[in-house]
N, CA and C atoms as a LAMMPS dump frame, in Angstrom:
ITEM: TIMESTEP
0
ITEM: NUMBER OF ATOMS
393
ITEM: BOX BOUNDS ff ff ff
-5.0000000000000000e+02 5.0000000000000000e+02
-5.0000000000000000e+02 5.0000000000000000e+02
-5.0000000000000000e+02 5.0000000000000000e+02
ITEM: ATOMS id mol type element x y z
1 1 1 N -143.712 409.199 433.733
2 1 2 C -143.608 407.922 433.046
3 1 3 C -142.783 406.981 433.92
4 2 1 N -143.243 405.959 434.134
5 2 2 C -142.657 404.748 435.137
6 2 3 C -141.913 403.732 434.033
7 3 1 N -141.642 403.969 432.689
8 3 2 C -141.174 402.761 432.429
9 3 3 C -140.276 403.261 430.629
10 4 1 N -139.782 402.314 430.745
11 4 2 C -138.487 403.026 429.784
12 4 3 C -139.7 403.259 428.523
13 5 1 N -139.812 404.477 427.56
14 5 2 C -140.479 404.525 426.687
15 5 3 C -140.046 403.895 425.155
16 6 1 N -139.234 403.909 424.707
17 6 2 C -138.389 403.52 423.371
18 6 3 C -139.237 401.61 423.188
19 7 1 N -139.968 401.7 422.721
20 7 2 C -140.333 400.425 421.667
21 7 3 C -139.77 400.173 420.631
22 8 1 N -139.087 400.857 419.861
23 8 2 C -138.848 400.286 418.188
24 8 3 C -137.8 401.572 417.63
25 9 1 N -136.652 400.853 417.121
26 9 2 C -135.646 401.619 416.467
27 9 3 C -135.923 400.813 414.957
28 10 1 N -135.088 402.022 414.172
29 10 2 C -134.861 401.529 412.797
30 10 3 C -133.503 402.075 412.272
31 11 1 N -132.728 400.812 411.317
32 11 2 C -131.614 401.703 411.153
33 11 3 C -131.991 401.617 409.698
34 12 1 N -131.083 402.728 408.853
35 12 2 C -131.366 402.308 407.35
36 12 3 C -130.136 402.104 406.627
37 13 1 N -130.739 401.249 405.613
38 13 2 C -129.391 401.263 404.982
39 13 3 C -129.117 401.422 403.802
40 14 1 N -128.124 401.402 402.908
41 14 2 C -128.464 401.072 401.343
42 14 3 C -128.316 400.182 400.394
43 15 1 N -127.526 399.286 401.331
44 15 2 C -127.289 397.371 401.061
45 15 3 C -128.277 396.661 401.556
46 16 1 N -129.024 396.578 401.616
47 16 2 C -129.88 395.455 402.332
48 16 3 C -128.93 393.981 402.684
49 17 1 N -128.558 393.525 401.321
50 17 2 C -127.85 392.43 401.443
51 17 3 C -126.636 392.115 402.49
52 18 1 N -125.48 393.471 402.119
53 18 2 C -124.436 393.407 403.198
54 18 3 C -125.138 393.669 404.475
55 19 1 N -125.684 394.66 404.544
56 19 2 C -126.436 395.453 406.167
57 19 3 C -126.634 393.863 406.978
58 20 1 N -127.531 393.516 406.203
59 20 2 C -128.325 391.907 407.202
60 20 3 C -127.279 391.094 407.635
61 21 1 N -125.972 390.809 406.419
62 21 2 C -125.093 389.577 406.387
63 21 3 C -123.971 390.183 407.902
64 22 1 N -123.644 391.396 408.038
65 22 2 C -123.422 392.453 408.882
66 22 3 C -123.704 392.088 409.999
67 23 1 N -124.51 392.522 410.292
68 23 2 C -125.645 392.587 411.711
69 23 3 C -126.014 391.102 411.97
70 24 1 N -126.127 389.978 411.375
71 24 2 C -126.538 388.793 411.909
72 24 3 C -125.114 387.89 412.15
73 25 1 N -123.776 388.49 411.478
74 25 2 C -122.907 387.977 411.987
75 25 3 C -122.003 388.622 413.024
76 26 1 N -122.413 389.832 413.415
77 26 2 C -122.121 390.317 414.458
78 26 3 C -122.784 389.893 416.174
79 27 1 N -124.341 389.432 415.862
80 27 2 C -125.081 389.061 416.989
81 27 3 C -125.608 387.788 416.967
82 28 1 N -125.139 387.439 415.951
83 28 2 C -125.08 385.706 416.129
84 28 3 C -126.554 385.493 416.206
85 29 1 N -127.546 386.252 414.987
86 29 2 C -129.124 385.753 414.87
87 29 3 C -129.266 385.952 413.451
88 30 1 N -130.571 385.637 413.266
89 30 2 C -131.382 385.77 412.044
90 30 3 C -132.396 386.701 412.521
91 31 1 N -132.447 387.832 410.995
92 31 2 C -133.594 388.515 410.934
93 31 3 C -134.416 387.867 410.158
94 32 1 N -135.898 388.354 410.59
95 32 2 C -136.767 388.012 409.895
96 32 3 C -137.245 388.777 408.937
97 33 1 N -137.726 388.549 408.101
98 33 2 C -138.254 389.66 406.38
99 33 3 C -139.874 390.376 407.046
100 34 1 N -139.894 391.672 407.098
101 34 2 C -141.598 391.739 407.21
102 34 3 C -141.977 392.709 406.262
103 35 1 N -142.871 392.105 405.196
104 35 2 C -143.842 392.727 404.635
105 35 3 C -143.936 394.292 404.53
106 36 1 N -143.999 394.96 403.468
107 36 2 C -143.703 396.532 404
108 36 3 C -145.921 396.608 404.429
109 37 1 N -145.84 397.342 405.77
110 37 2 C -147.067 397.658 406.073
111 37 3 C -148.082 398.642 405.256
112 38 1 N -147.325 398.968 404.357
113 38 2 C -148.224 400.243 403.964
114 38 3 C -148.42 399.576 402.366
115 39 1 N -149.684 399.485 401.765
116 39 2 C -149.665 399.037 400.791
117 39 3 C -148.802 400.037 399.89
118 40 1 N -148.329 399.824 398.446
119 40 2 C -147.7 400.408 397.504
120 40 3 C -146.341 401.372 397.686
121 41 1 N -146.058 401.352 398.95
122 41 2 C -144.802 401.567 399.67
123 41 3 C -143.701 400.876 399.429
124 42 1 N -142.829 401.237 399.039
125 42 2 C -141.474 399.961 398.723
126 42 3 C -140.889 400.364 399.668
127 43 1 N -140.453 399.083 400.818
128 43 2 C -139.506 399.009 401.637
129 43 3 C -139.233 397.806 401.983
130 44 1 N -138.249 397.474 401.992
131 44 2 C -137.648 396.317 402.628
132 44 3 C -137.121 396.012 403.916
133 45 1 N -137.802 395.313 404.735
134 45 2 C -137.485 395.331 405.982
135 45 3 C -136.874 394.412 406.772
136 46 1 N -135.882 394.032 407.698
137 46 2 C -135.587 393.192 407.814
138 46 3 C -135.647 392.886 409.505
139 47 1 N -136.218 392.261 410.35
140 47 2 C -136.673 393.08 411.936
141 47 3 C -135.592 391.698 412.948
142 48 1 N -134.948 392.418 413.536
143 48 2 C -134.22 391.682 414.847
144 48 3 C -134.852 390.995 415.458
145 49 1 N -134.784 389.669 415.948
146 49 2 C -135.143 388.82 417.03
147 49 3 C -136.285 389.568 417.957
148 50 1 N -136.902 388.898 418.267
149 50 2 C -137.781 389.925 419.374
150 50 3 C -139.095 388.269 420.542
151 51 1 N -139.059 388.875 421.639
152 51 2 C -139.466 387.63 422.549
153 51 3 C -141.062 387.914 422.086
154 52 1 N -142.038 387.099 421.177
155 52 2 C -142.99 387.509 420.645
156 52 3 C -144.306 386.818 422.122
157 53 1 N -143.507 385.914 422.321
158 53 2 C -145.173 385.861 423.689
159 53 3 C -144.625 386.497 424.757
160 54 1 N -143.679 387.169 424.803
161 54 2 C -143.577 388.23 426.194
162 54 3 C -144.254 389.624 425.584
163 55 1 N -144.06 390.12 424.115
164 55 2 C -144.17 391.538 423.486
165 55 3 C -143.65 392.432 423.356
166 56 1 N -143.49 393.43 424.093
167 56 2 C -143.366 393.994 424.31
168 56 3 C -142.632 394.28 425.957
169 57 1 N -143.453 393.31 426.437
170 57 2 C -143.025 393.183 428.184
171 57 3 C -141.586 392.653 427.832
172 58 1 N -141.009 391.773 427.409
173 58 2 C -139.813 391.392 427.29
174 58 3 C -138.522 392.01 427.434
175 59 1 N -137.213 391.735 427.289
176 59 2 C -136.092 392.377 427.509
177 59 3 C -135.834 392.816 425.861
178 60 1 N -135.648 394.248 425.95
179 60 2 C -135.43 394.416 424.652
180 60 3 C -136.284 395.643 423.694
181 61 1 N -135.555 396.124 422.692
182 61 2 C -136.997 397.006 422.048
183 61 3 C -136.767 396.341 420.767
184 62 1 N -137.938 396.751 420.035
185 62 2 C -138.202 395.875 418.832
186 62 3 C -137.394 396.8 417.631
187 63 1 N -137.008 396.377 416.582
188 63 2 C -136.248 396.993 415.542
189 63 3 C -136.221 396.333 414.516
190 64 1 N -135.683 396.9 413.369
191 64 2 C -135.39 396.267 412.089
192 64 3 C -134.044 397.63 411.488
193 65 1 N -133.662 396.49 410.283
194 65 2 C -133.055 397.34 409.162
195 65 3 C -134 397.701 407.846
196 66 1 N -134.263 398.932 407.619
197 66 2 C -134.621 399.461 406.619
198 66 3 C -134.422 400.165 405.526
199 67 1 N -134.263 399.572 404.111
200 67 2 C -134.072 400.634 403.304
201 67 3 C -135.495 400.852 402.142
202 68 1 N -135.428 402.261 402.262
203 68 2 C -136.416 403.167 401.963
204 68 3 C -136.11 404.326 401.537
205 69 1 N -136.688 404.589 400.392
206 69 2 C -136.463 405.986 399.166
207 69 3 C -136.505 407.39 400.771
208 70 1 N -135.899 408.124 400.249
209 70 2 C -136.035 408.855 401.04
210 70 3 C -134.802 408.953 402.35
211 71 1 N -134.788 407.663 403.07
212 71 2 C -133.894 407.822 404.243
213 71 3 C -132.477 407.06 404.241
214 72 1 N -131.339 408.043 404.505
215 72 2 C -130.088 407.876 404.168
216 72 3 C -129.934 407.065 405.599
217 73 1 N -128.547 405.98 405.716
218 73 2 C -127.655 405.768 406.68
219 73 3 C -126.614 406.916 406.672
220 74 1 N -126.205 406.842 408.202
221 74 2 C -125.304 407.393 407.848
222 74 3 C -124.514 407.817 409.944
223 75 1 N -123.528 408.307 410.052
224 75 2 C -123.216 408.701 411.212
225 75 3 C -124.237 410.039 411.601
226 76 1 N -123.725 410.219 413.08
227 76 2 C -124.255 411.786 413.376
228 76 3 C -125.794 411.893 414.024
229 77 1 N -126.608 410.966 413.184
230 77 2 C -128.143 410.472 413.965
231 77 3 C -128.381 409.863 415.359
232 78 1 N -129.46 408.975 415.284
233 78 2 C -129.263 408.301 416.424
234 78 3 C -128.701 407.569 416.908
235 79 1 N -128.21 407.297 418.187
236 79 2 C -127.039 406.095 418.18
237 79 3 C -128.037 405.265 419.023
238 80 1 N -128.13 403.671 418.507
239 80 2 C -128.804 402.859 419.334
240 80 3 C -127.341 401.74 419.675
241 81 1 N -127.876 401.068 420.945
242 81 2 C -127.291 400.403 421.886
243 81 3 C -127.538 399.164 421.904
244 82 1 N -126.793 398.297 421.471
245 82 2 C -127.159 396.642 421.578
246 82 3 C -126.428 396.351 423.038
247 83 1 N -127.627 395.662 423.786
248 83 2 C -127.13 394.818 425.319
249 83 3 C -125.982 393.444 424.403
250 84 1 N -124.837 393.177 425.192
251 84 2 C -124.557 392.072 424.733
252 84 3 C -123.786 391.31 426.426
253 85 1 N -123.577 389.728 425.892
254 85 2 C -122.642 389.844 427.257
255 85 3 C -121.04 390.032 427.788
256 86 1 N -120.749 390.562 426.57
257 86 2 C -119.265 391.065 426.633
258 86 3 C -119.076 392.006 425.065
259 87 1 N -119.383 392.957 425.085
260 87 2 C -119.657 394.087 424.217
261 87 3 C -117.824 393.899 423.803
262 88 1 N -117.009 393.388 424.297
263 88 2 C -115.7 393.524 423.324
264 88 3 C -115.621 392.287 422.33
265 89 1 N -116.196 391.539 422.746
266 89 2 C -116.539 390.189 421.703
267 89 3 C -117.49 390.546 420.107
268 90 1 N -118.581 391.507 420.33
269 90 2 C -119.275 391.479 419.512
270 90 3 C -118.808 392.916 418.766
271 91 1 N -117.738 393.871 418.992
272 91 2 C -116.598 394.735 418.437
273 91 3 C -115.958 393.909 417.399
274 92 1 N -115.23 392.576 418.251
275 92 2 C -114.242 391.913 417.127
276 92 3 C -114.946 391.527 415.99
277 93 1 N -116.635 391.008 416.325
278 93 2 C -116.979 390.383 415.278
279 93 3 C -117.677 391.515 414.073
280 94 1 N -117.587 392.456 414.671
281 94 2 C -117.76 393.858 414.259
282 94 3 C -116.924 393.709 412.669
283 95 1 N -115.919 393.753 413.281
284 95 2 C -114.539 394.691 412.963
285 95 3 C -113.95 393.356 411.48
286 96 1 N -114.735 392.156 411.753
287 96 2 C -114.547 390.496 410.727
288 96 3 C -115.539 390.734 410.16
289 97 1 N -116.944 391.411 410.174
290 97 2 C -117.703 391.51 408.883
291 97 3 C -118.296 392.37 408.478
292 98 1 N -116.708 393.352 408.051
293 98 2 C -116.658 394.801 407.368
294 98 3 C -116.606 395.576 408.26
295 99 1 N -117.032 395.829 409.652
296 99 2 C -117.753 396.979 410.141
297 99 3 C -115.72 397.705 410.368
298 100 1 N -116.08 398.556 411.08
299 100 2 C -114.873 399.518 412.373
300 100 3 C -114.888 399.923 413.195
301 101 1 N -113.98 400.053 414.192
302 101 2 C -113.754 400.07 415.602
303 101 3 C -113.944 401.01 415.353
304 102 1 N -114.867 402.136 416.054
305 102 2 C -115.196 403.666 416.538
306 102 3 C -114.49 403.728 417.723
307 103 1 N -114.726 403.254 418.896
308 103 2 C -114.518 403.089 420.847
309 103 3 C -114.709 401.901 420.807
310 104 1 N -113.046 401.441 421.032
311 104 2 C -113.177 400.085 421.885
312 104 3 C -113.566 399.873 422.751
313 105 1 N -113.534 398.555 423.595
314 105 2 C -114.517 398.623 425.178
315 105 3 C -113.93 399.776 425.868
316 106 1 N -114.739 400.113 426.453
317 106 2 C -114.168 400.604 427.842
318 106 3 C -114.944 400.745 428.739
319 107 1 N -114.477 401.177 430.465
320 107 2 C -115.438 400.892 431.401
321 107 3 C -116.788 402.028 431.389
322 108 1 N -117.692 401.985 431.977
323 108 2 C -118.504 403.09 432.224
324 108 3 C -118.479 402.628 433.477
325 109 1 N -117.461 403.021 434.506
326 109 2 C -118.12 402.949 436.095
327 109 3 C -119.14 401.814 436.798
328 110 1 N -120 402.132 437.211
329 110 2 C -120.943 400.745 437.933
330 110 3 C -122.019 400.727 436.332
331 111 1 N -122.03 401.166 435.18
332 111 2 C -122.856 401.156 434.175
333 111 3 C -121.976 399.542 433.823
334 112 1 N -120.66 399.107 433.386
335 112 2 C -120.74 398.156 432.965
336 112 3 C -119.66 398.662 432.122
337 113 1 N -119.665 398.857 430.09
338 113 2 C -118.408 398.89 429.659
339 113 3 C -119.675 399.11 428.759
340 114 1 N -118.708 399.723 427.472
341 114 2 C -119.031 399.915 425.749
342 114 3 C -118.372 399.938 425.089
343 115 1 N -118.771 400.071 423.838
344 115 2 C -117.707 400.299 422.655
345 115 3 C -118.44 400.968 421.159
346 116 1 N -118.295 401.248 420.296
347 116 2 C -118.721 401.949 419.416
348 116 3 C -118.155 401.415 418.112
349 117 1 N -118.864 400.731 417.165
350 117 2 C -118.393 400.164 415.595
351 117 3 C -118.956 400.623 414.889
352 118 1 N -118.858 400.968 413.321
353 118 2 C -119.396 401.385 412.447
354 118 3 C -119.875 400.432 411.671
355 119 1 N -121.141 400.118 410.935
356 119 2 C -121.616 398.734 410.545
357 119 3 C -121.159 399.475 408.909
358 120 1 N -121.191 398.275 407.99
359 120 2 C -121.341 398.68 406.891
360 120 3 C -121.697 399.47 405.999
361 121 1 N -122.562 400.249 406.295
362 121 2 C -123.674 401.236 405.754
363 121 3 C -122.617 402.533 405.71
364 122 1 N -122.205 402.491 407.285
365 122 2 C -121.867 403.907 407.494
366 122 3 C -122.135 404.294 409.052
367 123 1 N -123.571 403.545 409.702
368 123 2 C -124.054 403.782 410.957
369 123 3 C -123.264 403.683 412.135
370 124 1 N -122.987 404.43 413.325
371 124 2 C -122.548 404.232 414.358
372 124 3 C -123.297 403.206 415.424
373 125 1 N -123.058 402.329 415.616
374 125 2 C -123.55 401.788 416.549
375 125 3 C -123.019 401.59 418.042
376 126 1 N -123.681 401.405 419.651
377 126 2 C -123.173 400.891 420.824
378 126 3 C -122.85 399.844 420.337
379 127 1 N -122.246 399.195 421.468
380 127 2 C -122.356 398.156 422.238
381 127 3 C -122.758 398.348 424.004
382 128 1 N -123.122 397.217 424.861
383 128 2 C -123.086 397.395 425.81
384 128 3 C -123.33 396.305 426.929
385 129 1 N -122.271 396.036 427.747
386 129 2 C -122.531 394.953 428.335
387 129 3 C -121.9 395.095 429.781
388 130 1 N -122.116 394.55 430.812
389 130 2 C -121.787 394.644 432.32
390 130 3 C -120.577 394.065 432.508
391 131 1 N -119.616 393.124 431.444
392 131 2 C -118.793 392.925 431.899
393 131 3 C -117.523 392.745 430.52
């Protein structure tokens, strides 16, 4: 495989309301609402920014917040990684709407720096940025 495989994360949650208010004041965007795909399926979805005439080719993988019967938030799962451009900036704003400091920045060598917050839900999240 020549090319990073990961298209699409999902986190879940069990606030919808806090989760979104969370996450869009941490990265300074708006999600958009999409439709649950599966007819008679209840889910509520809420999907991250995404460069729609690049696609897929773009910088970035596609995602949303989801809550759905069945799947818990929670630590211990997957940990996904938000690019930012100073991953200790988007910690503080972490840490101002609800979330907690897991790993403050720190360096990773020629990788750049991270940090680790807990969003509302419960989820561990990166950060990650070059400087």
């Amino acid at each position: 495989m020549s090319s990073n495989p990961v298209v699409h994360f999902e986190i879940y949650v069990a606030d919808m309301a806090r989760a979104k208010a969370f996450y869009e004041a941490v990265f300074d965007c708006r999600l958009g609402h999409m439709p649950s795909p599966t007819p008679g399926m209840e889910m509520d979805m809420w999907m991250f920014p995404m460069d729609r005439e690049n696609g897929m080719t773009g910088y970035g993988s596609g995602g949303m917040l989801v809550k759905q019967e069945g799947f818990s938030p929670g630590a211990g799962g997957t940990l996904v990684y938000f690019g930012c451009e100073d991953c200790g900036v988007q910690a503080a704003r972490a840490v101002a709407a609800g979330g907690a400091l897991v790993q403050a920045k720190m360096p990773i060598g020629e990788h750049g720096f991270c940090a680790l917050v807990r969003d509302t839900e419960g989820n561990v999240i990166g950060l990650h940025s070059m400087a």
